[in-house]
N, C-alpha and C positions, 0 to 999 in steps of 0.2 A: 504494500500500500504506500501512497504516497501522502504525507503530512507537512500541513503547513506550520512551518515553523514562528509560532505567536508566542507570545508572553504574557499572561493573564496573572501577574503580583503571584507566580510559581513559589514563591515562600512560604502564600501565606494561604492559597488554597489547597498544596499538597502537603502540609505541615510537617515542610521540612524543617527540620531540626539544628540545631545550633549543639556547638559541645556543650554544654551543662544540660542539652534535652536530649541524650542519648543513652539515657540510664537502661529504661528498659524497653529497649528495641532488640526484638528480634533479628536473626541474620539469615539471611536467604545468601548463598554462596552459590552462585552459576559457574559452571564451565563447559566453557563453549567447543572443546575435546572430546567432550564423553557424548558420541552420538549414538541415540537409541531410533528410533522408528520416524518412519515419513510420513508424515500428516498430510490422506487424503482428501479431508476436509470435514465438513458437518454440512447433514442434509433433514429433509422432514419427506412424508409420503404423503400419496396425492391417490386415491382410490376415487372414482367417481361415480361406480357401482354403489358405494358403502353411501356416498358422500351429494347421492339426489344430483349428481351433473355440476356443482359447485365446489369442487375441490380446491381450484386453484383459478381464479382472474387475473388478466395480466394485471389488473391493478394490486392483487397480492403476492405477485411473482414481483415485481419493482419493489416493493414492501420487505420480500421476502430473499429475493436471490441479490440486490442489490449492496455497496460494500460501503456507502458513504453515512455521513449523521443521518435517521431516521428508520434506520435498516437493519434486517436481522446477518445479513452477510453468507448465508446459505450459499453453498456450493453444489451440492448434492441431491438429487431426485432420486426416490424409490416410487415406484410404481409397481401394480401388479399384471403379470401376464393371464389376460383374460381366457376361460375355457375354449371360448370360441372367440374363431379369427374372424367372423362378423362385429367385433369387439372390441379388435387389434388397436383400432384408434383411439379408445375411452381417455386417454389421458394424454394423446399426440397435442394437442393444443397448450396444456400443461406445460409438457416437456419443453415445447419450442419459446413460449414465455419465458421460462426458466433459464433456458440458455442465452437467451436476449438480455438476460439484464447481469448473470454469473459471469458471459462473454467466454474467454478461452479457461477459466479454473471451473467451466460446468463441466459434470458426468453423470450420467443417467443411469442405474441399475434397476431391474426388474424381478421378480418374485411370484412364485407362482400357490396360489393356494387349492387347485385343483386342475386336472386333467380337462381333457375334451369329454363328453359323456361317456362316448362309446367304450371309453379306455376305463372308466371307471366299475372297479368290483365292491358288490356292498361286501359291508366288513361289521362286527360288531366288536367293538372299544366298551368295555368294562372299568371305571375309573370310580372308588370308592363305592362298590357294592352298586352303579346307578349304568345300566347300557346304556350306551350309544348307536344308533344306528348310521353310521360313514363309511366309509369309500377305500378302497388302497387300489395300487396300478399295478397289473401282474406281470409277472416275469416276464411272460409275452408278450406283453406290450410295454414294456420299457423302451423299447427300438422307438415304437411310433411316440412314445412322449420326447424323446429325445427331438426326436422330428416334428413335433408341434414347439416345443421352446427354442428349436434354430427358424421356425417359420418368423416367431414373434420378434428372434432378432435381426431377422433379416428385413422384416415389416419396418423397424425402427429404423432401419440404417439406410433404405433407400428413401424415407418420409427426411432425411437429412439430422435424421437426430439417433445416430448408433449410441448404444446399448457398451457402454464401460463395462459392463457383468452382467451376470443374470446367475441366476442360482437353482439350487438345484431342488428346493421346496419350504413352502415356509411352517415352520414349528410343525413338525413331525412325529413329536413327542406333546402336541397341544392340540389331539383332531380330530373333538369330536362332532365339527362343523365343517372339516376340510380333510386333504387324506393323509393319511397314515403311512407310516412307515419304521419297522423296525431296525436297529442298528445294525445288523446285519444284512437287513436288503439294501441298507445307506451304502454297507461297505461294500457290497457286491455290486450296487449299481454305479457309484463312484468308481470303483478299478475297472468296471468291464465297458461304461459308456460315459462318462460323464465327461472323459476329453473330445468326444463329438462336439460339446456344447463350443467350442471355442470355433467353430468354421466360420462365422460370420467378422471374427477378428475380436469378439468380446472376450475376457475372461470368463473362468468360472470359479463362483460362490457355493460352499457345501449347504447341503440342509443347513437351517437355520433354528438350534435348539432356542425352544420358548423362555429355558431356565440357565442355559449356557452350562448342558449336562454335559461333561466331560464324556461320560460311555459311550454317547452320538460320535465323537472322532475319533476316538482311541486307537482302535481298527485301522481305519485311516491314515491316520498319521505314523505308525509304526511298520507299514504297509508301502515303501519305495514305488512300486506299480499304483496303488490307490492314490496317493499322495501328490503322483506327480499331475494329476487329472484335474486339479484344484489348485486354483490360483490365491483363495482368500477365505478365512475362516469364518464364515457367517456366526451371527450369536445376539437371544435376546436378555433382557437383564431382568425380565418376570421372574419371582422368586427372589429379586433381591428388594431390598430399601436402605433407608439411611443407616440402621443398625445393625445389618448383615455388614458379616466378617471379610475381611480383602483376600482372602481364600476364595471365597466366590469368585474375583475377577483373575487370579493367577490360575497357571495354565504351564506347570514347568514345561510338559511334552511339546508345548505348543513354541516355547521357548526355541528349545532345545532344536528341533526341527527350522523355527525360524519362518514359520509362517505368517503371514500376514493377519492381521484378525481386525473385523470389522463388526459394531455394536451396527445391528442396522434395525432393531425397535426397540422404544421403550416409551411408555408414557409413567409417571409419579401415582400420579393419581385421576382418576376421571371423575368422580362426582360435584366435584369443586372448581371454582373458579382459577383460571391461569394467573391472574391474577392476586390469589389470597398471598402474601407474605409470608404470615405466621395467622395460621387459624385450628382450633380444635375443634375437631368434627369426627364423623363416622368413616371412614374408611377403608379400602379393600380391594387391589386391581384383584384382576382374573389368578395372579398366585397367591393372594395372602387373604387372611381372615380377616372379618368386620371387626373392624373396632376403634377405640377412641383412641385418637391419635393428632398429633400437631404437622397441619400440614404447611410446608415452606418451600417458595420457591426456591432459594438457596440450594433445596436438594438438587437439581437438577445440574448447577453449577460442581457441587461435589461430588456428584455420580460422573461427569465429563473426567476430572478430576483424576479421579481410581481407574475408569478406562482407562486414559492416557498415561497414565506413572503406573500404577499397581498392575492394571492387566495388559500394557503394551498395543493398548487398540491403535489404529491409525486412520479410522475413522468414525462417525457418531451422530445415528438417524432416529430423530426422534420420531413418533409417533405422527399424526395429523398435522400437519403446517395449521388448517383453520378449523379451528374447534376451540370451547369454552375451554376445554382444558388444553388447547393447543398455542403453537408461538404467533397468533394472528386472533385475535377474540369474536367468538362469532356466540349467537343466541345457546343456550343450552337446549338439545331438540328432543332428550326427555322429561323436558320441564320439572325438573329436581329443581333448579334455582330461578332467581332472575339477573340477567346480566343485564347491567345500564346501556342503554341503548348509543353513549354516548363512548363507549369501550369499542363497541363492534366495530370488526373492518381495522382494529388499532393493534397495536403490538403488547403483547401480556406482558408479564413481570418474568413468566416462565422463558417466553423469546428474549427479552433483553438478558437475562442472565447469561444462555445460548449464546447471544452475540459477543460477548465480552471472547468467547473464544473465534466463534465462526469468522466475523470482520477484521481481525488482526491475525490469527492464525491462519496462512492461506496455504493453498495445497501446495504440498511441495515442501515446506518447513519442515526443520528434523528436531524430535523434543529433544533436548540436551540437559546433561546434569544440572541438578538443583538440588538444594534442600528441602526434602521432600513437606516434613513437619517441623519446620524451626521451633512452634511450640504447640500446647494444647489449643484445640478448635481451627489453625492455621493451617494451610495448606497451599502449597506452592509448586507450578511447574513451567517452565522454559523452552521455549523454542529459537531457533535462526534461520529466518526467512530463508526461502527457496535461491532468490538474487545474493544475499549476503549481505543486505544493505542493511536491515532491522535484527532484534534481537525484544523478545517478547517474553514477557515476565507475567501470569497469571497468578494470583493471589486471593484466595477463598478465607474468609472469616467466618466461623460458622458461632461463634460464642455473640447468642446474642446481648449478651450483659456488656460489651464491653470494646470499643474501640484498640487497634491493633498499630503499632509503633515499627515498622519494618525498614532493616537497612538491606537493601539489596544489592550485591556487590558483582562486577562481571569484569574480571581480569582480561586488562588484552585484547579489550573488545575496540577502544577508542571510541566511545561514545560521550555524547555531547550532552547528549538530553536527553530526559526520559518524558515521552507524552502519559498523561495516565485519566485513564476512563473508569467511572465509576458507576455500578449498578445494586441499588439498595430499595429500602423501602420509600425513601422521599426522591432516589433520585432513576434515572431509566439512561443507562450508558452514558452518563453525564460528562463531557471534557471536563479537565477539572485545570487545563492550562499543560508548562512542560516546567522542568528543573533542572539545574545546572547537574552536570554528571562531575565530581571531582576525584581524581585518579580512579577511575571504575567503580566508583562506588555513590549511592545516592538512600537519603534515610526518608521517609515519608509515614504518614498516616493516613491510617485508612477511616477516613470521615465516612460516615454512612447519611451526616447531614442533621437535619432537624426531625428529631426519630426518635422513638427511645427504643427501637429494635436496632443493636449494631452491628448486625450479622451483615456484610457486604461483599463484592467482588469488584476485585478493581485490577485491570490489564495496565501493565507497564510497556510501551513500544518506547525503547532504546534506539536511538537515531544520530546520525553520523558519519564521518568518516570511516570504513569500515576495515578490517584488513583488507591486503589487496597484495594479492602476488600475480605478475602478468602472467600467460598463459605462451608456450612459444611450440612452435612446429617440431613435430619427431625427431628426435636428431639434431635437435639445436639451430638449422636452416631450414627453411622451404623448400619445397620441393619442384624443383624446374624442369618443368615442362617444354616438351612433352614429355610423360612419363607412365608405367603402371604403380597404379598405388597399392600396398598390402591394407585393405578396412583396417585392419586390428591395429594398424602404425597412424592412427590418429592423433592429432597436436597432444601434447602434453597440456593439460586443466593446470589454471593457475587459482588463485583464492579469489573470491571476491567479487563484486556484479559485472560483467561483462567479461567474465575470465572464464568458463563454463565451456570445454569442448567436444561435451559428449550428455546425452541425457539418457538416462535406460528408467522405464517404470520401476523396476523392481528392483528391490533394496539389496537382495541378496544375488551375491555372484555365483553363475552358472556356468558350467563345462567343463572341460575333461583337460584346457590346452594349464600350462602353467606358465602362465604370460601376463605381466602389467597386473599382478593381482590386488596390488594398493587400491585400486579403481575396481568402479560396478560394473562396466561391460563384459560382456557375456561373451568369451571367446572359446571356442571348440574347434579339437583337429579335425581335419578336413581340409580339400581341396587342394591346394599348389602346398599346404604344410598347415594355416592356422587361418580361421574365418572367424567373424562374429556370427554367432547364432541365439536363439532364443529371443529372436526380434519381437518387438510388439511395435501397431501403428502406434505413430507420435512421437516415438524415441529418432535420434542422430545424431551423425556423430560431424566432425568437423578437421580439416586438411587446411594447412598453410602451403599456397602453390605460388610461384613469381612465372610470370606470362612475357616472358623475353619479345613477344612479336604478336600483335591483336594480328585474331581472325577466326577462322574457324576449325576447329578441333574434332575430330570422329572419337567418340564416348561409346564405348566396349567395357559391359563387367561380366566377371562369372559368379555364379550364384548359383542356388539349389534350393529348393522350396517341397514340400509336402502338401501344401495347398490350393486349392483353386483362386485364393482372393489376395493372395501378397503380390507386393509392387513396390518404389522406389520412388523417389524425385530427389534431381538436384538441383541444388540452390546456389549462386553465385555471392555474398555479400550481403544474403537475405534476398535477392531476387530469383524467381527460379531461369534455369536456364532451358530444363527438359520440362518435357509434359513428363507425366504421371508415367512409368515404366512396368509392364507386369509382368513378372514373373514367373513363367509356364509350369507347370506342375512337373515335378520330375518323373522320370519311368517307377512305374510303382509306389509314388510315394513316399520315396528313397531320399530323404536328406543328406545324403553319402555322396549322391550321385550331383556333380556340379556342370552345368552347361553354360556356353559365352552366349551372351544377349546383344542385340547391338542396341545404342541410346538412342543413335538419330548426332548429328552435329550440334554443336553448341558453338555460340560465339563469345570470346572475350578478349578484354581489353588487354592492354599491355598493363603489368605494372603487378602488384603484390596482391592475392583475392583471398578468402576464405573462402572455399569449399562446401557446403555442407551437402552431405547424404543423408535424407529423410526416409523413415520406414513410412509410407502410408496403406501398406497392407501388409497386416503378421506374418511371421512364420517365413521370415527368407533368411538364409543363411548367405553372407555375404565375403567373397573371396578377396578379389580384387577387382579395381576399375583401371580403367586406361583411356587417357588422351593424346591422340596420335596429330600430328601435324601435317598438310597438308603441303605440296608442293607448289613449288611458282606454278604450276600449270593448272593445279586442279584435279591433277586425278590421280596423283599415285600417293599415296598413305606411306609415310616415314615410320620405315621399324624403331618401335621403342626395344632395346636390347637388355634394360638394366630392370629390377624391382629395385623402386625407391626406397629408402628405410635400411633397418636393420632387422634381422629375427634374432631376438635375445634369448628365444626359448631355447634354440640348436646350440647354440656359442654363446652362454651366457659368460660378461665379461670377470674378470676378476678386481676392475674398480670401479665407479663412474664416478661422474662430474657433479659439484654439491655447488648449488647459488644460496648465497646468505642476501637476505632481505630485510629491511628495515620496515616500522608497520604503515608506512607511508606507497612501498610500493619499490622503494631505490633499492638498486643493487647494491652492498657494501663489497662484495666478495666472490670467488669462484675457483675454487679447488677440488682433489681427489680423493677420496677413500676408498676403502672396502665395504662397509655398510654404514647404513644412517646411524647404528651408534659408535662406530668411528671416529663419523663425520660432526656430531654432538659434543662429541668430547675434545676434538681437537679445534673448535671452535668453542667453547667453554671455556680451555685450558688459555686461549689466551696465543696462542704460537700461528697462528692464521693470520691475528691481525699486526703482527710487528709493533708498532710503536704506537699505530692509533687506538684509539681510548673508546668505549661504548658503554653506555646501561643502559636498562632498562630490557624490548622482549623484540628478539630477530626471528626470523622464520626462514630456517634451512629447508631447500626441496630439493630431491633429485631430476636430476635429467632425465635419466632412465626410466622411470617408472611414475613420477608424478609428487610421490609421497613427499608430504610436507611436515616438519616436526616445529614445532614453537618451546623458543630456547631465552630462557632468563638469563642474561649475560649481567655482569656488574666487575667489570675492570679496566 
């Protein structure tokens, strides 16, 4: 996000502290090193079946998917995959709102709570001595459901609004209204069909347990063939509340394995107002018993909270975007209450709490270390924006007796200012101004305002000069053209917002090759020696090339694909140069098997370009490309003889070359070791720099591999 840099008497409305007011402040210690999981965002669902045709208006998709003052900041759509494809569109208009105002951080995932009729077998569900009369999909017809949830994602993707996931069912362990399934027909239909779901280029979401029962994956996940079929851990958080244990949300195996996990429902409470604060009333979702209980929005902020730090979520869908107990206030429609007519169509207390994450936490931000509970009722967790430009400090007070004194510290960050937004019972995501940041560190209080409830949440965006290390071509030069390029010998990433030379969806590194492993891309042996594979649309990567002579170029790569829908484009400097290129299916469906494609010619300029190679259809595994130059005459094509780059995999070297950086960006340095702790210590030790003097925090990278290390020097 981008923030205007104002000053609104930042002393005296963030009650920053002075030294004789620093007695009892708590410390929140960030480091911006220890990165845990990539935030795909926060979304709400839109059912129009459920919801009389009124789920979603563009005038509460602007409301709702919007990132500026007045707005929840939503990223995220879930929808569900209707029985029938006479029905495909029930929530298309939805979506396309959604994405109009989210822009490039929307993704749409879908859920299905029942089959097509034919497929369905009655079943009778026994749950506490009372039958159910519901539905399950037989063995034999798993084929054909597989083949109705690729119809729906194929239905989304040519309507211009493809399908981020889809999943494999919703609450299968909650159906006595929808179908059934037990843990072993999960694990059986996961290993034997569930990687069909991905043909349309979307991922795939496992069943979606109601309670986030561990026994639903187990199988699963311990299961290499089942495992590999699923892209992201579905899970609802029915079964829990504010006084259930953080066992509920940890997940060692899930850990351990490194799958992705996404809360994708939950609502607090439904009988009450999105609105109530703090109220005592009757209580009871669909998991828990009636009873007297104090209902607070706040939960909502500490349930986000425990996903994100305790169970590693990386994303978080709540319930109805518009309903009385939803993040947009609409009439209560089984007249349990009365909502003021003057609420409706307005944002709850429930949404703004929501936003304090959604609208400054944007997709793509990685949580990073924090102090998880600096004290009782406090709660605190950290992220660094997707560009590198922000740093995001969330801050849960749940003690409502008492206003909260916090020093937040972020070493090394070089931040300037912290913006801070408050959301309580008097006040609804309120700017509260910004505050000097001095040596990393900044003390405030968490005002909940004119209130005597002081239970709040308040977002810190830290803003600034950020680190920044440049990013430089493989090999230390560009690469001159003509030439073939190896994919996997892509620029070396530097720190920092516009230093980024590679993007891959997924957090965890894939393949079999042992290559550039510091970094996420996904390289596997194959083809002339080493390719990237494990492609997903969206992801690319990026080449520093020098163009000795504008003109036109013949563009040849080799590639290998198992699918019918993967393709390519490339991009010059951000402009593209080729159309959309596709990738033929290989013989068999052999990803083994690599064949040369021709691009069509491209033209450029003389002088230094960036490159970039775009996946815009999955599942291509990519060798190398080639730009061949043209002769004075026009028709005969110049052998390129060399592969640019080096393969470090075959001859890896016995030193490389280490750049020391200052947090400004400047080179200070450029020497050799043996490994980054080598190259730490003899830059520590002082015998690097000769006679010149340094302190404070330099950041070593290598050449080689990218890997950056952050070094306290003081001599």
């Amino acid at each position: 996000m981008r923030i205007k840099k104002t000053i609104k008497g930042a002393a005296i409305a963030l009650g920053v502290l002075g030294v004789a007011g620093i007695v009892s402040a708590s410390t929140v210690n960030v480091d911006l090193d220890e990165e845990h999981q990539v935030i795909r965002g926060f979304g709400g669902m839109v059912h129009n079946t459920w919801q009389g045709n009124a789920g979603l208006s563009e005038a509460d998709a602007k409301i709702a998917f919007g990132t500026g003052d007045g707005t929840i900041g939503l990223s995220v759509l879930r929808i569900p995959v209707n029985e029938s494809s006479n029905n495909f569109g029930k929530e298309l208009d939805a979506a396309k709102y959604a994405k109009k105002y989210a822009g490039n951080d929307f993704l749409v995932y879908a859920t299905p709570w029942k089959p097509p009729q034919n497929l369905q077998t009655p079943y009778t569900l026994n749950r506490w001595g009372t039958n159910y009369q519901t539905t399950k999909v037989s063995e034999s017809n798993w084929q054909a459901y597989v083949d109705h949830l690729n119809s729906f994602a194929a239905y989304m993707k040519n309507q211009g609004v493809p399908l981020y996931a889809i999943s494999i069912q919703n609450e299968p362990d909650w159906c006595d209204s929808w179908t059934c399934w037990s843990d072993d027909e999960l694990y059986k239909f996961t290993k034997n069909y569930a990687g069909q779901l991905r043909k349309n280029g979307n991922k795939v979401i496992s069943a979606e347990s109601f309670s986030y029962d561990k026994n639903l994956y187990n199988q699963i996940l311990n299961d290499a063939g089942a495992l590999k079929n699923i892209d992201i851990l579905g899970a609802h958080f029915y079964a829990s509340e504010a006084n259930t244990g953080d066992n509920f949300f940890q997940y060692s195996l899930a850990d351990q394995k490194n799958v992705e996990r996404w809360m994708t429902e939950h609502y607090t409470e439904s009988d009450g107002s999105a609105n109530y604060w703090r109220k005592v009333m009757r209580t009871g979702d669909q998991a828990n018993v009636n009873k007297l209980d104090t209902v607070r929005a706040m939960d909502v902020g500490y349930e986000i909270y425990r996903a994100m730090v305790v169970g590693n979520f990386s994303q978080y869908t709540w319930w109805y975007i518009r309903r009385c107990y939803g993040l947009i206030m609409e009439k209560d429609f089984s007249n349990k209450i009365q909502i003021p007519s003057n609420e409706i169509g307005k944002i709850s207390k429930r949404g703004y709490v929501l936003s304090q994450y959604a609208r400054f936490v944007r997709p793509g931000a990685i949580r990073v270390g924090a102090t998880a509970k600096p004290e009782a009722d406090l709660y605190a967790s950290a992220y660094k924006s997707a560009g590198g430009d922000s740093v995001i400090v969330v801050l849960v007070n749940r003690d409502y007796g008492h206003n909260k004194t916090v020093t937040v510290n972020v070493p090394g960050a070089n931040i300037e200012t912290f913006h801070m937004y408050t959301t309580s019972e008097a006040k609804n995501a309120q700017y509260e101004g910004e505050a000097e940041v001095k040596n990393g560190s900044v003390t405030i209080t968490m005002d909940a305002g004119n209130t005597s409830n002081k239970d709040c949440i308040v977002t810190l965006v830290g803003v600034g000069p950020q680190i920044k290390v440049p990013r430089e071509p493989f090999g230390g030069t560009a690469v001159e053209l003509p030439a073939k390029i190896e994919v996997e010998n892509f620029d070396v990433p530097g720190v920092g917002s516009g230093n980024k030379t590679y993007y891959d969806t997924e957090s965890e590194k894939k393949g079999d090759a042992d290559y550039r492993n510091d970094l996420g891309v996904d390289i596997v042996m194959g083809g002339s020696g080493m390719a990237v594979g494990y492609t997903n649309e969206g992801e690319w990567l990026e080449y520093t090339v020098n163009v000795a002579t504008a003109g036109k170029y013949k563009l040849t790569l080799n590639a290998a694909s198992g699918s019918t829908t993967s393709s390519v484009q490339f991009l010059a400097d951000g402009n593209p140069i080729t159309n959309v290129i596709a990738i033929p299916q290989t013989a068999e469906n052999d990803w083994s098997v690599y064949q040369e494609i021709e691009g069509g010619d491209v033209e450029l300029e003389a002088g230094t370009h960036i490159i970039r190679l775009a996946i815009t259809g999955s599942y291509v595994n990519l060798d190398w490309f080639m730009l061949q130059a043209y002769d004075a005459e026009g028709s005969v094509v110049k052998e390129v003889m060399a592969i640019s780059g080096i393969d470090l995999h075959l001859d890896a070297p016995t030193s490389a070359t280490y750049d020391v950086f200052d947090l400004s960006g400047k080179k200070m340095a450029t020497f050799t070791a043996r490994n980054m702790t080598e190259a730490i210590q003899l830059w520590k030790n002082g015998s690097i720099m000769g006679n010149m003097k340094t302190t404070g925090i330099n950041l070593i990278r290598c050449r080689t591999n990218g890997r950056v290390a952050k070094v306290h020097t003081n001599y």
